[in-house]
N, C-alpha and C positions, 0 to 999 in steps of 0.2 A: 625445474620443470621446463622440455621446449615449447616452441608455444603451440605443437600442433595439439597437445594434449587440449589446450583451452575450446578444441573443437567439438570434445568431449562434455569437458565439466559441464558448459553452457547449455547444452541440451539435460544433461540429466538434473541439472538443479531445475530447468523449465519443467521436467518430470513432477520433483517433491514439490513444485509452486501451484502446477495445475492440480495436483489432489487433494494436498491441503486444502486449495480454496474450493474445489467441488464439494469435497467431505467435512467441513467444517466451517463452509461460509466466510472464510478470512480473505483479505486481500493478502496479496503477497509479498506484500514492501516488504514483512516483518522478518521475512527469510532471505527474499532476495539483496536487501541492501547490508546486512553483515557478511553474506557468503559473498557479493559483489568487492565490496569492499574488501574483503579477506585477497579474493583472486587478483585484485586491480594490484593490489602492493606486492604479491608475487610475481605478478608479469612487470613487474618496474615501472609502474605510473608514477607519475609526481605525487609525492604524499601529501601537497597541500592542497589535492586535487577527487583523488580516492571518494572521499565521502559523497562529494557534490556529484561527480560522476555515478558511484552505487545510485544517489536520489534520483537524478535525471534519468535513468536506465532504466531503474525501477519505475518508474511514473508513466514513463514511454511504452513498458509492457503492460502497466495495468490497463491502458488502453484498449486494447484487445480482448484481455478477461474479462473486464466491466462489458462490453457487448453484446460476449454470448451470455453471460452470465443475467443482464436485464431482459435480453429475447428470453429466457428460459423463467424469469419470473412474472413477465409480464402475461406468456403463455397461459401460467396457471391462474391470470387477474390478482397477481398479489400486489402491484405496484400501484399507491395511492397517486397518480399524476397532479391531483392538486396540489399535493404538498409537495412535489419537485418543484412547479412551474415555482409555487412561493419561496423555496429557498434556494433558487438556482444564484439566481441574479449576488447574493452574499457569498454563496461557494464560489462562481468565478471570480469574485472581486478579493476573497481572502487567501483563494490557492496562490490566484497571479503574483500577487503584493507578496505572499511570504517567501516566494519562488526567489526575491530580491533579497530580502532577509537572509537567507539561505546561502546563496552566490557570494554575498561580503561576510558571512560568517567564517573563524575558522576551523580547519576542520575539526580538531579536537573537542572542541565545545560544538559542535553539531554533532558528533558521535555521541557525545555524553547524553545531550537531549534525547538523542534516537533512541539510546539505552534505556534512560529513566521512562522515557514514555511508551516503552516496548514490557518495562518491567509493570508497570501498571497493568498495562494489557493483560499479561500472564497473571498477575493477580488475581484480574478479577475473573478471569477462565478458572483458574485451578479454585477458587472458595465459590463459582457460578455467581459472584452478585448480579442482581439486575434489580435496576429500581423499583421502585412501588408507584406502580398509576397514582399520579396526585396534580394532577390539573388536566386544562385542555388546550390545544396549539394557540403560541401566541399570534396575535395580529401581524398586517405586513414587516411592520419595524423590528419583533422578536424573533420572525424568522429571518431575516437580513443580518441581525445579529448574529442567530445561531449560524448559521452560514458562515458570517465570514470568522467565527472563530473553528469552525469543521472542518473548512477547506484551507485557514494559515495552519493549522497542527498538521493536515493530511500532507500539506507540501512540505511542512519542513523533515516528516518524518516517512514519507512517499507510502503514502496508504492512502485505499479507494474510502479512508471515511465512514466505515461499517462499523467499528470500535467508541464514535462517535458518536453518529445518527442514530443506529440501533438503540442504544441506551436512551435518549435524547426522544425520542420517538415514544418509546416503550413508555418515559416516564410522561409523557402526555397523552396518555392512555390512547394511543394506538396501539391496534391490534398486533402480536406477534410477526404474525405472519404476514402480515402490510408492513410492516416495520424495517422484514429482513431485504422483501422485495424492495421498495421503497428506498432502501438503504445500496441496494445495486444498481438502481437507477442514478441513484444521485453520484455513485461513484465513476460515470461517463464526463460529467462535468467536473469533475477532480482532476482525472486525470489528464483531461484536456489542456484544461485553463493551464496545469502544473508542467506538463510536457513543451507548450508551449515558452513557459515561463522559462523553465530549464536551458531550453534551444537558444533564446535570445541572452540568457545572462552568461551563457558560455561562451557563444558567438563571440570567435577571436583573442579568447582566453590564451593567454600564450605558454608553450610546452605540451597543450593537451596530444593525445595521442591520434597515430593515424587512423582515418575510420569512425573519426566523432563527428557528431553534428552538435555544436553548444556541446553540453555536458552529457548530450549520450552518445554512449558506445557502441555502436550500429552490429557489431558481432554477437557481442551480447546478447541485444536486444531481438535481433531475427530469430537465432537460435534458442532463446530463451520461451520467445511468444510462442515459434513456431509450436514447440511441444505443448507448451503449456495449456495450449487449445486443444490439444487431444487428449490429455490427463484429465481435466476438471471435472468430463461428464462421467469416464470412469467413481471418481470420486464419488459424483453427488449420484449415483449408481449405488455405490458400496456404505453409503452415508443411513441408510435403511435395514442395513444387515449388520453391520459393525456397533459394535457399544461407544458410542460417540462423547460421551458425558466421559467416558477412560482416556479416550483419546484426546479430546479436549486439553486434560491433564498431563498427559504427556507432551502435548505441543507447546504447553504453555513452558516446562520444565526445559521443550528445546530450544525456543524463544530465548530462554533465558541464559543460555548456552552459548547460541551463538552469537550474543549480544556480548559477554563475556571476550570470547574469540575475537571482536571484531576487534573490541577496546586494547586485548593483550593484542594486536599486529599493529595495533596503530603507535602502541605503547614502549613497543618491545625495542 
């Protein structure tokens, strides 16, 4: 492949990232970082590099989708604010720190994590669990907790934390739909604290490619944001018309696909 094609792929995967997450509420690590990673070892990256790269990439574009995506929940008052202010302070502190974890891991054994904890995700889309309301939010110390264990999985696995909180919410009988908003808010401070984290553990990494800052890939990541900001609302347009509970099923199938794909390029 030469490389002008990759002027290509980058925007049409920002395409599938912003509709999925309009139309199904997801962040888009889940897609972006196998397809990332896929492209990165086609275009000749260092393979002991790939994975952290897809992360940081990924993290760096969630930044943008988390944006419009809390403006447009907070519009409708679905964003609980007391319960971000209370678990911020644990998601910064959990995303940053694993952001490190992450950087000295190698790759192989962070793909595998990505996988396993991508296959959970599809799990529990394609059988719909959600917990059962059975208490009420913990005090300042169980949300510092929950935080920084939302925000170390969110960075090692570049997701805005919705797969998390959502659930986590849900089973401390918050409302749904406080739940989902709520859960888009808190994923600004994920991907922040993670973006960050990424920029500094990569900073001076040596062999990375031209056009990185730390571990993201600046082509990528323009191209990938830029569209992906014009897809979402389509999505969450078509998220009202569409049988969503089907498609759910299906994304969870192609989750699991390309998590599949990432492991055979890294493997192969």
């Amino acid at each position: 492949m030469g490389f002008d094609i990759w002027w290509l792929a980058y925007p049409v995967l920002g395409a599938v990232v912003g509709f999925f997450a309009g139309l199904l509420g997801v962040g888009g690590g889940g897609i972006m970082v196998p397809m990332l990673t896929t492209f990165f070892i086609a275009q000749g990256f260092p393979q002991d590099q790939v994975v952290h790269l897809a992360l940081g990439t990924s993290m760096a574009a969630i930044v943008l989708t988390s944006v419009s995506s809390l403006r447009a929940h907070h519009a409708h008052g679905a964003v609980r604010w007391d319960i971000v202010r209370a678990i911020t302070p644990g998601i910064l502190a959990g995303t940053f720190g694993a952001t490190f974890i992450a950087a000295r891991a190698d790759t192989v054994p962070l793909a595998i994590f990505f996988a396993c904890f991508m296959a959970y995700v599809s799990v529990q889309m394609l059988l719909n669990i959600k917990p059962k309301p059975s208490r009420d939010l913990p005090g300042a110390v169980g949300m510092t907790a929950a935080g920084l264990g939302i925000g170390g999985v969110s960075a090692l696995v570049a997701i805005g934390g919705g797969s998390l909180s959502v659930p986590f919410m849900a089973w401390c009988n918050v409302k749904m739909q406080n739940a989902i908003g709520t859960s888009a808010a808190i994923g600004l401070p994920i991907a922040l604290s993670g973006t960050l984290g990424y920029l500094i553990n990569g900073w001076g990494a040596p062999g990375t490619p031209a056009l990185t800052l730390g571990f993201i890939y600046l082509p990528a990541l323009v191209l990938v944001s830029a569209v992906s900001m014009f897809f979402a609302p389509l999505g969450a347009r078509l998220a009202h018309r569409l049988p969503v509970a089907t498609l759910k099923k299906v994304f969870a199938g192609v989750l699991m696909l390309l998590c599949a794909k990432m492991l055979h390029s890294l493997f192969a």
